[in-house]
C-alpha positions in Angstrom: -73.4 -28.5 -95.6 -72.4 -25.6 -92.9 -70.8 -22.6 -94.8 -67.3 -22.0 -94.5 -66.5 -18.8 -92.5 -64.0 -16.6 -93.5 -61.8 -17.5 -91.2 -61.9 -21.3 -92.0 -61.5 -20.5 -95.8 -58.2 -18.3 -94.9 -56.8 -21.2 -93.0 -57.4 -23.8 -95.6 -55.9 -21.1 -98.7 -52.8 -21.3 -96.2 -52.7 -25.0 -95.8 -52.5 -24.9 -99.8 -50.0 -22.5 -100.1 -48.0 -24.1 -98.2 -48.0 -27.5 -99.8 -47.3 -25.7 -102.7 -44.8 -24.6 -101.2 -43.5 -27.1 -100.2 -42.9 -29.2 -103.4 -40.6 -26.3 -104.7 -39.0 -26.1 -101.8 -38.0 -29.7 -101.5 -35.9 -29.5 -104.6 -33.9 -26.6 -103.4 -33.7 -29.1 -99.8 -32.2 -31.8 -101.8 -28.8 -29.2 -102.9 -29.2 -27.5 -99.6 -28.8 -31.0 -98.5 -25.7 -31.6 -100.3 -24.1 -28.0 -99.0 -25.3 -28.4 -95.7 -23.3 -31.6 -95.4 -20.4 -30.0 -96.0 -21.3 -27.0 -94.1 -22.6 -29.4 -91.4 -18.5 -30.7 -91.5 -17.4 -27.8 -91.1 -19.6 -26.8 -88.6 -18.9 -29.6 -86.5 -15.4 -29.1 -86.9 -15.3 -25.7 -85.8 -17.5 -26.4 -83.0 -14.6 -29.1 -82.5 -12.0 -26.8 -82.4 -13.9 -24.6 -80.6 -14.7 -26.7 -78.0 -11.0 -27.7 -78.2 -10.4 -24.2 -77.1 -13.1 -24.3 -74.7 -11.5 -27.1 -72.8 -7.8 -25.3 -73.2 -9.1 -22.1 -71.3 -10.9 -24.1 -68.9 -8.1 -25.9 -68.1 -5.7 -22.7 -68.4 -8.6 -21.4 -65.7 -8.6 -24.6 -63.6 -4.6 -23.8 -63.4 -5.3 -19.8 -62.6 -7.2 -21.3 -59.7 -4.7 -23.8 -58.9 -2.3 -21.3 -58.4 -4.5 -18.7 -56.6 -5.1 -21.3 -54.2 -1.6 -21.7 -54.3 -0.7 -18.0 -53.2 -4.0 -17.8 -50.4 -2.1 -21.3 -49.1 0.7 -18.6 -48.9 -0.4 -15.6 -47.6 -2.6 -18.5 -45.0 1.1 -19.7 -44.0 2.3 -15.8 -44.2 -0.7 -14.8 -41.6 0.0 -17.8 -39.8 3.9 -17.3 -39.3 2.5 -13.0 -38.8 0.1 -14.0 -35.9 3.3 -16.4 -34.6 5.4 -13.8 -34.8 2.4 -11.6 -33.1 2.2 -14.0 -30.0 5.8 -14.2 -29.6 5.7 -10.0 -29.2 2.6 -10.5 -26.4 4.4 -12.9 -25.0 7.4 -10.7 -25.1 5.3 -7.9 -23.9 3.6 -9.7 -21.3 7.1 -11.0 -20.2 8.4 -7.3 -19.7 5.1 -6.8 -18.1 4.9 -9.3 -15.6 9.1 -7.8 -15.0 8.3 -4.7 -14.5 5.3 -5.0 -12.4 7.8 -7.6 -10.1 9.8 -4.5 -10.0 7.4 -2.6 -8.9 6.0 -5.2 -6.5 9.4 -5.8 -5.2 9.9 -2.1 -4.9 7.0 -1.3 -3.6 7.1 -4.2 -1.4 10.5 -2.7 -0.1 9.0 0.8 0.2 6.1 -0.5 2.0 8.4 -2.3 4.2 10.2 1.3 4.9 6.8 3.2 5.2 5.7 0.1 8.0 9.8 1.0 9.4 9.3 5.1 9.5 5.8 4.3 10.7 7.0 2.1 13.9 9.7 4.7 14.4 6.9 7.7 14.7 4.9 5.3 17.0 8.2 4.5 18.7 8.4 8.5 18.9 5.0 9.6 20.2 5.6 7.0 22.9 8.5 8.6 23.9 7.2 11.8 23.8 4.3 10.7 25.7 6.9 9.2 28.7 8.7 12.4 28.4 4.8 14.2 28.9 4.5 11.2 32.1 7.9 12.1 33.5 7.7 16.0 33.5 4.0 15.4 35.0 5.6 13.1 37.8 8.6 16.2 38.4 5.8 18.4 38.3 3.6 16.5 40.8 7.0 15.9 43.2 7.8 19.3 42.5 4.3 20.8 44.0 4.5 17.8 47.1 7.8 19.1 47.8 5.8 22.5 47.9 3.4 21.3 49.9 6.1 19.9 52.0 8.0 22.9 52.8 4.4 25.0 53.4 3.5 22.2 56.3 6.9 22.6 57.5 6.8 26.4 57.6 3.3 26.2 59.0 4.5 23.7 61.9 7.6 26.2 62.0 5.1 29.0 62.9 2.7 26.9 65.5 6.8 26.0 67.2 7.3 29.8 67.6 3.3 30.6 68.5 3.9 27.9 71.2 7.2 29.0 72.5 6.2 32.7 72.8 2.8 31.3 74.5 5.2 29.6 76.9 7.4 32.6 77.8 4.6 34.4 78.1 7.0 37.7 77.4 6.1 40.5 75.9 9.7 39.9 74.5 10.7 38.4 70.9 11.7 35.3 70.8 15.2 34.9 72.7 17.3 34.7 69.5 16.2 38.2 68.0 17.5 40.0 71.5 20.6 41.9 71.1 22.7 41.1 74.2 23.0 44.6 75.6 19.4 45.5 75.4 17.7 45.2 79.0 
């Protein structure tokens, strides 16, 4: 037969210590028995109760929740009736807006009506002043013809009074610049 090692021999001491053991200890079990049943009643009706209490907070929570759901449904409807309220002010500002810029449009619309208006008038102007220009430049042409006119006519005066002191053939004026008692 193999000898034991010492670490076979410890576990087998154990193994009969502990029966040992446990004959004593199952006489103690049998009143432990006996207390633990009532303990165990107890026990169980504690953990009764406090699951009892369990279940109350649970629900008293399941009612928090109801009611915090209750007051986000709220402030929800508050935002909702807030961003309402919101749009009707962009609406109301877009509606001044859009007025404003009408006014402006019809305004400017007028004013760039009376810039078109001034602007015809200083066309309207120049081409006045640009007939006025035509119609002194058409005096002044006439004016230097006329000029012309009267230095042909004095020129054709002068070839008259070449001719008639040609004819006379006088060493005389002309008859008109005699005074009658010269000889």
């Amino acid at each position: 037969m193999k000898r034991e090692t010492r670490g076979e021999r410890e576990k087998r001491s154990e193994r009969v210590r502990d029966v040992g053991e446990r004959g004593r200890n199952a006489g103690e079990r049998g009143r432990d028995a006996a207390r633990d049943g009532e303990r165990r009643g107890e026990r169980e009706r504690e953990i009764e109760s406090d699951r009892e209490r369990e279940r109350e907070r649970e629900r008293e929570r399941e009612r928090e929740r109801e009611r915090e759901r209750e007051r986000e449904r709220e402030r929800e409807r508050e935002r909702g009736r807030e961003s309402e309220r919101e749009r009707e002010r962009e609406r109301e500002r877009e509606r001044r807006q859009a007025q404003v810029r009408i006014g402006r449009e019809w305004r400017s619309g007028r004013e760039r009506e009376r810039e078109r208006e001034r602007e015809r008038e200083r066309e309207r102007e120049r081409e006045r002043e640009r007939e006025r220009e035509r119609e002194r430049e058409r005096e002044n042409e006439r004016e230097r013809e006329r000029e012309r006119e009267r230095e042909r006519e004095r020129e054709r005066e002068r070839e008259r009074e070449e001719e008639r002191a040609s004819r006379h053939n006088t060493p005389f004026p002309p008859r008109h610049t005699r005074s009658p008692w010269s000889t």
